[in-house]
KELOLUM-775120 format. One line per field, with one value per residue (C-alpha): residue in one letter; residue number from 1; x, y, z. Coordinates in nm, 2 decimals, always signed. Layout:
BEGIN
code: c(a_...);
pos: c(NUM_...);
xx: c(X_...);
yy: c(Y_...);
zz: c(Z_...);
***
This chain:
BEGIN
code: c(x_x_x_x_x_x_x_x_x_x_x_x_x_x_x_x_x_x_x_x_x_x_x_x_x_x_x_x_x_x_x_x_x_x_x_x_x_x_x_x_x_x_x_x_x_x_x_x_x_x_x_x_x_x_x_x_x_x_x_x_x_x_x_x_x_x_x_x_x_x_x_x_x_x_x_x_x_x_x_x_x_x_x_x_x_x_x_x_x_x_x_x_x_x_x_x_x_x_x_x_x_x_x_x_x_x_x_x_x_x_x_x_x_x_x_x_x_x_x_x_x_x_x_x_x_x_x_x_x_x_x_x_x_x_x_x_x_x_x_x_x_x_x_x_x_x_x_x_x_x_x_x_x_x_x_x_x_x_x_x_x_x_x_x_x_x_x_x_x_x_x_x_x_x_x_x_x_x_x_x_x_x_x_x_x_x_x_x_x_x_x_x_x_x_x_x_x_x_x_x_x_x_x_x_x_x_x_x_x_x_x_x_x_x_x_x_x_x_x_x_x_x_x_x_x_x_x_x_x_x_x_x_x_x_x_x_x_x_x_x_x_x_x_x_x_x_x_x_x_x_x_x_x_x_x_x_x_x_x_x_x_x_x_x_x_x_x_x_x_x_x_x_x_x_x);
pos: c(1_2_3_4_5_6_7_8_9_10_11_12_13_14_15_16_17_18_19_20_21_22_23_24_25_26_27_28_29_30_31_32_33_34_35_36_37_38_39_40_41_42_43_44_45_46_47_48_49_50_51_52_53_54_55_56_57_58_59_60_61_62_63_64_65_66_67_68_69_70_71_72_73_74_75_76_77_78_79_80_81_82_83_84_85_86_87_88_89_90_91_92_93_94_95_96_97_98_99_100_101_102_103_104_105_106_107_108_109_110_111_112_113_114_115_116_117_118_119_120_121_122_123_124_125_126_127_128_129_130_131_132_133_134_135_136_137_138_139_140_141_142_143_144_145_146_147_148_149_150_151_152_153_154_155_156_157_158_159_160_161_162_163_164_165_166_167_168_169_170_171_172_173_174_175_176_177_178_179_180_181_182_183_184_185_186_187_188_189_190_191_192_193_194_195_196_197_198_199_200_201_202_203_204_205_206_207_208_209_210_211_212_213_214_215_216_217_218_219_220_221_222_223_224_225_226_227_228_229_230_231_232_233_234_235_236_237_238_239_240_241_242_243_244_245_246_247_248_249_250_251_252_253_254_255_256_257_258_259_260_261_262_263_264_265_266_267_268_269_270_271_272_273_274_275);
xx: c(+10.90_+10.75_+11.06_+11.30_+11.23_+11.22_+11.55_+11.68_+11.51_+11.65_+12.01_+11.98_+11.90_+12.16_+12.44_+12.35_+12.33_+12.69_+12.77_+12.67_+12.86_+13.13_+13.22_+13.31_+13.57_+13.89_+13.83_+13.52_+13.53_+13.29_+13.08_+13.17_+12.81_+12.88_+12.94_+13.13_+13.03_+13.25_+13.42_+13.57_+13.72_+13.90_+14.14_+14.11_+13.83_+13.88_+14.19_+14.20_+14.52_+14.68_+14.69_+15.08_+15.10_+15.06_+15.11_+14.93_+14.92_+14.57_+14.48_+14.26_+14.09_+13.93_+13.85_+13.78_+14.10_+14.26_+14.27_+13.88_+13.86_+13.76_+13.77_+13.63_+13.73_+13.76_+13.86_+14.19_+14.36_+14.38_+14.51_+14.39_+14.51_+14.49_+14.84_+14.78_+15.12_+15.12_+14.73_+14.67_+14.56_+14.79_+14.69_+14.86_+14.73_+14.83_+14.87_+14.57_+14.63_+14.24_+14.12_+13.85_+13.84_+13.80_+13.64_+13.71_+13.58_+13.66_+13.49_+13.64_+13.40_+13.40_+13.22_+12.91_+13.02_+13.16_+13.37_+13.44_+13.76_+13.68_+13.93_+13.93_+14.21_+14.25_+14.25_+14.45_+14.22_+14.21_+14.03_+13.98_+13.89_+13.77_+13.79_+13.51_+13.28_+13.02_+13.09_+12.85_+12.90_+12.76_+12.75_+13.07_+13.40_+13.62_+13.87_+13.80_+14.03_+13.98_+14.15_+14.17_+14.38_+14.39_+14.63_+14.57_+14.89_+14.72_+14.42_+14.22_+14.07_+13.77_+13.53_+13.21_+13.18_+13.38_+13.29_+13.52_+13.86_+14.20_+14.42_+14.67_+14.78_+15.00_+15.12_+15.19_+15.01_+14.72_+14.65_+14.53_+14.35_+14.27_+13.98_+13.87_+13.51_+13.36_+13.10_+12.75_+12.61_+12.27_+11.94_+11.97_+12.14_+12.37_+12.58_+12.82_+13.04_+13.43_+13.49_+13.78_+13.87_+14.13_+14.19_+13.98_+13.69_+13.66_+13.68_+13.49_+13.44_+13.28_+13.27_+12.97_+12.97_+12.70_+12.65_+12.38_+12.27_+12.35_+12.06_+11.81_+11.93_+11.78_+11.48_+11.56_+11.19_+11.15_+11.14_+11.41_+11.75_+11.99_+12.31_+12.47_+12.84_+12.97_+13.37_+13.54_+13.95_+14.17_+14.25_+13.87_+13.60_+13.25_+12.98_+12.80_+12.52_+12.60_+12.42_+12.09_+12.13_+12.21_+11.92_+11.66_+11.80_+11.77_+11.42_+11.34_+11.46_+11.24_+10.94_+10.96_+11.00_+10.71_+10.48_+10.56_+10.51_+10.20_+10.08_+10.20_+10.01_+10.28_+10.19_+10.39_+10.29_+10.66_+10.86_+10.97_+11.34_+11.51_+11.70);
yy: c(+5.01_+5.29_+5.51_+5.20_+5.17_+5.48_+5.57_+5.28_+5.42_+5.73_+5.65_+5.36_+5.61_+5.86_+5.60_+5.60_+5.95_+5.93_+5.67_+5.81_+6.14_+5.88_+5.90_+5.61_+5.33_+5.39_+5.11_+5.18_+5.27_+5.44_+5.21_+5.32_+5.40_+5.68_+6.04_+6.26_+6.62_+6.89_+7.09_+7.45_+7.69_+8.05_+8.13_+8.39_+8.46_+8.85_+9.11_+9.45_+9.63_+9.98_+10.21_+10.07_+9.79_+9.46_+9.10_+8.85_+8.46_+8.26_+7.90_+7.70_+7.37_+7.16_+6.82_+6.93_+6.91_+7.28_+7.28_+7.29_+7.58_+7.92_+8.25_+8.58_+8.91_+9.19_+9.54_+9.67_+9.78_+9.42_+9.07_+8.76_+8.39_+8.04_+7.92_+7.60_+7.46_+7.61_+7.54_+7.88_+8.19_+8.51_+8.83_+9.15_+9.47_+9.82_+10.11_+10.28_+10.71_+10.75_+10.94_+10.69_+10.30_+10.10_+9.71_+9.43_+9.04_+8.79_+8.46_+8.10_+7.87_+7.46_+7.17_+7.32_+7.47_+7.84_+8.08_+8.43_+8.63_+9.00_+9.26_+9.61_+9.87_+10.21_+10.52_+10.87_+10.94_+10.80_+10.48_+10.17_+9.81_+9.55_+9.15_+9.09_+9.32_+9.17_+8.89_+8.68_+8.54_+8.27_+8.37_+8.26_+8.43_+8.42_+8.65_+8.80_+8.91_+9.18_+9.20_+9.53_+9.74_+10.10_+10.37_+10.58_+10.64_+10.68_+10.45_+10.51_+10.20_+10.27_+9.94_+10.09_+9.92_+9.82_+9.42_+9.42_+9.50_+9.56_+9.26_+9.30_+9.46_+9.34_+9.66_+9.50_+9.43_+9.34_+9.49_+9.27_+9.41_+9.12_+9.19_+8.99_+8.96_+8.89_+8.63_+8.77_+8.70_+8.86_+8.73_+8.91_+8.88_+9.24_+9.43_+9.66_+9.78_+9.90_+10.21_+10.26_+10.64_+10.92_+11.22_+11.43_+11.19_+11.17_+10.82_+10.66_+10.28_+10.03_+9.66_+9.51_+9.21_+9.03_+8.82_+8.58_+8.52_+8.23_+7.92_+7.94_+7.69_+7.34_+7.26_+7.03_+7.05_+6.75_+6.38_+6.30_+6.48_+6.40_+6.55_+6.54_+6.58_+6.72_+6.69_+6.97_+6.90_+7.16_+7.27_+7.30_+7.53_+7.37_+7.54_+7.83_+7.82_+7.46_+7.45_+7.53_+7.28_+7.02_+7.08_+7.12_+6.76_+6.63_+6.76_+6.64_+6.30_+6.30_+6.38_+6.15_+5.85_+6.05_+6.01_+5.69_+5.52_+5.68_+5.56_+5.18_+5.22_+5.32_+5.64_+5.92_+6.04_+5.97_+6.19_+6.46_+6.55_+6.86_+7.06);
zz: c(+11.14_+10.91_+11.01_+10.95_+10.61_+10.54_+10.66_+10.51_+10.15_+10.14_+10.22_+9.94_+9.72_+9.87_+9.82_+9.46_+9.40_+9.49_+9.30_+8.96_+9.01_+9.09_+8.70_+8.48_+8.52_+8.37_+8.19_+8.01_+7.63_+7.44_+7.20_+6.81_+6.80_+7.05_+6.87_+7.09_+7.01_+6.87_+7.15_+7.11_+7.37_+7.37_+7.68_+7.75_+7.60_+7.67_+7.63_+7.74_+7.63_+7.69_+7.37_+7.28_+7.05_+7.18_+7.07_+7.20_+7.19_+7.30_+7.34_+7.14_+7.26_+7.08_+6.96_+6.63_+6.35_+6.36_+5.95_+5.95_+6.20_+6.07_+6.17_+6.12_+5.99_+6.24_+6.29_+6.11_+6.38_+6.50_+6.33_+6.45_+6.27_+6.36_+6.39_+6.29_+6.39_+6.73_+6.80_+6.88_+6.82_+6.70_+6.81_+6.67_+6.81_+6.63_+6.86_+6.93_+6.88_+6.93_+7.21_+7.31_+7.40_+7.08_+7.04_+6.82_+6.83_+6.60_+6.59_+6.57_+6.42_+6.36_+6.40_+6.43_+6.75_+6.83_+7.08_+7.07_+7.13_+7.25_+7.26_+7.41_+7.36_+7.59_+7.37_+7.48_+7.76_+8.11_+8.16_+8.33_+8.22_+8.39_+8.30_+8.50_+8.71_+8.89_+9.14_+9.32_+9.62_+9.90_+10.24_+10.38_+10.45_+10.12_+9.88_+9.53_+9.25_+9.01_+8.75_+8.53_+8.25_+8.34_+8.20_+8.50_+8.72_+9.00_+9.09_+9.38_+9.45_+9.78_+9.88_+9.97_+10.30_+10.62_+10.53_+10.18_+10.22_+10.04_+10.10_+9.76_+9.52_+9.21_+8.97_+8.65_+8.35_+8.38_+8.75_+8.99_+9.33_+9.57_+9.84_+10.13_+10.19_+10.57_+10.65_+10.59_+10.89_+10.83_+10.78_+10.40_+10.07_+10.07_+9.78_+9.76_+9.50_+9.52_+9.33_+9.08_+8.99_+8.93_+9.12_+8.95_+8.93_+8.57_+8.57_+8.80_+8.77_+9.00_+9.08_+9.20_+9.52_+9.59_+9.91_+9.97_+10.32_+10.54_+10.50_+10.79_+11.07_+11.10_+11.25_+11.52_+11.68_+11.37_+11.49_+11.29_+11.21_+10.88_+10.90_+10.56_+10.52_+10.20_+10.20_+10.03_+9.93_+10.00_+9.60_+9.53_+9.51_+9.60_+9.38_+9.42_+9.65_+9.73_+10.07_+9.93_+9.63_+9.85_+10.07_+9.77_+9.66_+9.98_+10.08_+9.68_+9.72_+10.12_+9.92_+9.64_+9.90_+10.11_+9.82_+9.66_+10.05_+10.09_+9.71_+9.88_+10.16_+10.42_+10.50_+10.57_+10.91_+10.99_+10.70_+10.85_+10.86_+10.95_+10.65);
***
């Protein structure tokens, strides 16, 4: 009987959980005592350019009215205004005859919200750029993309280890290097990094990958076993680490039954489930 109602507790409360990440009816309005709060994004929120000049046009979104968005002053080399018209941003890049990399940011403001627009353009000397350089991962088999400005002729692009591989490569502004990634199969987390250089090795850049480890199989020595089944649609992504978040919810949501029983005089000689 104990076990009865327990089961019977926890997928109540599992049924809910779903419910509420169900979202809200189409139907329902906000009350006019609801204040919606000011939202303002930059895409993308980066540029990396080769020395020529460049011009450049970058999205806005907001809920705020454009007239009362601001922006700040930046480098000279680079002009940045709100085109209030088009809702965007334009970006007009001078060409760079400096040896080195040079930086600018400017700063869109309203609302009492904020995003930044950073910008990075290649000098005389070689050099490479990356969007993004470190990428963790879960433990599963999967694909990354790295994206990257170089004015380097010829890249040589080497993953570190036999489990990351080329898979493609797409030549054109910005360059975009596509790796696949093998299952980590281990009982450990593992990194590597792919290295980006020229011939002579004076430019010598690297991505980091970071792999998590598969979660420890169940324990099916437990009385009782609950197989949870997360269903994943073809066009998305589950979260990062999504395995272990669902098992810290689930083994939350066994305790928090485990204890309340026990405080009603149920016991919980009977609460153990596998994770």
């Amino acid at each position: 009987m104990k076990k009865t109602i327990y089961s019977a507790l926890a997928t109540v409360y599992c049924a809910f959980l779903l419910t509420a990440c169900s979202g809200d009816s189409p139907t329902d309005t906000p009350s006019e005592d609801v204040v919606i709060p000011a939202e303002l994004s930059i895409a993308p929120s980066k540029i990396v350019v080769t020395k020529a000049e460049h011009i450049k046009r970058i999205d806005v979104t907001t809920n705020i009215e454009f007239d009362k968005l601001t922006i700040s002053e930046g480098n000279k080399w680079v002009i940045c205004k709100l085109n209030r018209e088009k809702k965007i941003l334009d970006v007009t890049i001078a060409e760079n005859h400096e040896i080195s990399t040079r930086k600018s940011q400017f700063i869109v403001r309203g609302g009492g919200v904020s995003d930044t627009l950073y910008i990075e353009q290649m000098g005389v000397e070689p050099e490479v750029i990356f969007t993004e350089d470190k990428f963790h991962l879960d433990h599963t088999a999967q694909s990354v993309t790295v994206n990257l400005q170089t004015n380097i002729a010829d890249l040589i692009v080497t993953p570190n280890d036999s489990w990351v591989e080329i898979m493609d490569v797409k030549s054109l502004e910005p360059y975009t290097y596509k790796f696949k990634i093998a299952e980590n199969t281990t009982e450990s987390n593992k990194s590597t990094t792919i290295s980006f250089s020229n011939g002579d090795k004076s430019v010598d850049k690297s991505v980091m990958i970071e792999q998590l480890a598969p979660p420890p199989p169940p324990d099916l020595t437990m009385a009782y076993n609950l197989n949870l089944i997360y269903f994943i649609p073809n066009d998305i992504t589950p979260p990062a680490e999504y395995e272990r978040r669902l098992s810290e919810l689930m083994l939350w949501v066994r305790d928090f039954y485990a204890k309340n029983m026990e405080r009603n005089g149920y016991g919980i000689e009977d609460s153990d489930y596998a994770r």
